[in-house]
C-alpha positions in Angstrom: 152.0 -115.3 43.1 153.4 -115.8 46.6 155.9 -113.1 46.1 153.6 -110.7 44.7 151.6 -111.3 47.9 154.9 -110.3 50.1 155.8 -107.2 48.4 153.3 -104.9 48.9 154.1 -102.5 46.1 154.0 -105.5 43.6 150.6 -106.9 45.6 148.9 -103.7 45.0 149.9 -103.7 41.4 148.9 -107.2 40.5 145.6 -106.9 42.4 144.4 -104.1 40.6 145.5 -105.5 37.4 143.4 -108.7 38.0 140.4 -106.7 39.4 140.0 -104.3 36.5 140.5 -107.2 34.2 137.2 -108.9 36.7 135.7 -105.6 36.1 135.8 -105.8 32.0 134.1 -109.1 31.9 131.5 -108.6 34.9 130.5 -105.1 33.4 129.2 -106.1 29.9 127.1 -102.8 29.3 130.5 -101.2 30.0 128.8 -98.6 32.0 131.5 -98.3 34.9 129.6 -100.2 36.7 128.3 -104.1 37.7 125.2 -104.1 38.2 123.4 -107.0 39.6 121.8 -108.7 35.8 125.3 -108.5 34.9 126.3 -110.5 38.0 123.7 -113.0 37.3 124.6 -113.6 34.4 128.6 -113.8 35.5 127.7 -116.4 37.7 125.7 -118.1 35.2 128.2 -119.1 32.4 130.0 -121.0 35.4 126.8 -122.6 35.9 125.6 -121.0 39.2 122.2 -120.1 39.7 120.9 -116.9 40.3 119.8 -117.3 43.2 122.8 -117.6 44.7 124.1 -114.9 42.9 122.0 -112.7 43.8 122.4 -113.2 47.3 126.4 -113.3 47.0 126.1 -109.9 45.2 124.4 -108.8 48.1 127.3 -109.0 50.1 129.5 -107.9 47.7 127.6 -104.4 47.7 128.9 -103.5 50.8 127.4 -99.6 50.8 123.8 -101.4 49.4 123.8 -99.0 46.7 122.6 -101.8 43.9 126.2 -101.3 42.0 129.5 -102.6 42.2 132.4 -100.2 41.3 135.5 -100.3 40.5 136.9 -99.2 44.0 134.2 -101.9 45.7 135.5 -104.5 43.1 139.6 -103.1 44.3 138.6 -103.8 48.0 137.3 -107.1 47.4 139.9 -108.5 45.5 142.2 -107.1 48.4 140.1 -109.1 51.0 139.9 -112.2 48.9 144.0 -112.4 48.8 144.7 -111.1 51.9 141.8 -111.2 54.5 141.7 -113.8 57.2 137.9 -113.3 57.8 135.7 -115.9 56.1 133.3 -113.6 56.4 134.4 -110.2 54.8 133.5 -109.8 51.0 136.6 -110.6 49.4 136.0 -114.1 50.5 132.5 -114.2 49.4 133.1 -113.6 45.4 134.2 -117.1 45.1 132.2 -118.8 47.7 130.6 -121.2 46.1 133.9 -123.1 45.2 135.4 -122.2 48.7 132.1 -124.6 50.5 
C-alpha cells in the first residue's frame, strides 16, 4: 500500500476503490446513501455501541445534512490515508480502534 500512497494517480484509484466498496456494505437499503440506522448498525456487527456511533457519524457528516454520500465517504477515506489532523474526519471513521 505504501506505493499506492506515493503515486498519486494510483492513490486516488485505490482510495476510491476501497471507499465505494465501504459504501456497498454501510448503505444496506442501497439508496445512494448512509444514513445514520445504517451506521449504527455498521458499527454494531463490530461490536460498537450506538452511542458512539452515533456521535462518530456526527462528525463524519461534515455538511450536517443527516446523510453520508458517496463524495463525503471519497473525502473521508482521503483524510483517513493521508491527513495529518487527528481531528479531520477521515481519522474519525476508525476512531475507536485509533484510542
Amino acid at each position: 500500500m505504501q506505493v499506492a500512497l506515493e503515486d498519486d494517480e494510483r492513490y486516488e484509484a485505490e482510495v476510491e476503490a476501497i471507499t465505494n466498496h465501504l459504501f456497498t456494505v454501510f448503505d444496506t437499503d442501497e439508496d445512494g446513501k448512509i444514513g445514520p440506522y445504517e451506521f449504527v448498525d455498521f458499527y454494531g456487527v463490530f461490536g460498537l455501541g450506538a452511542n458512539l456511533a452515533r456521535s462518530i457519524f456526527v462528525e463524519l457528516d461534515t455538511n450536517s445534512d443527516g446523510i453520508i454520500n458517496r463524495e463525503e465517504l471519497l473525502e473521508i477515506g482521503r483524510q483517513f490515508y493521508r491527513s495529518d489532523d487527528p481531528g479531520s474526519a477521515g481519522n474519525m471513521l476508525f476512531r475507536p480502534y485509533g484510542v
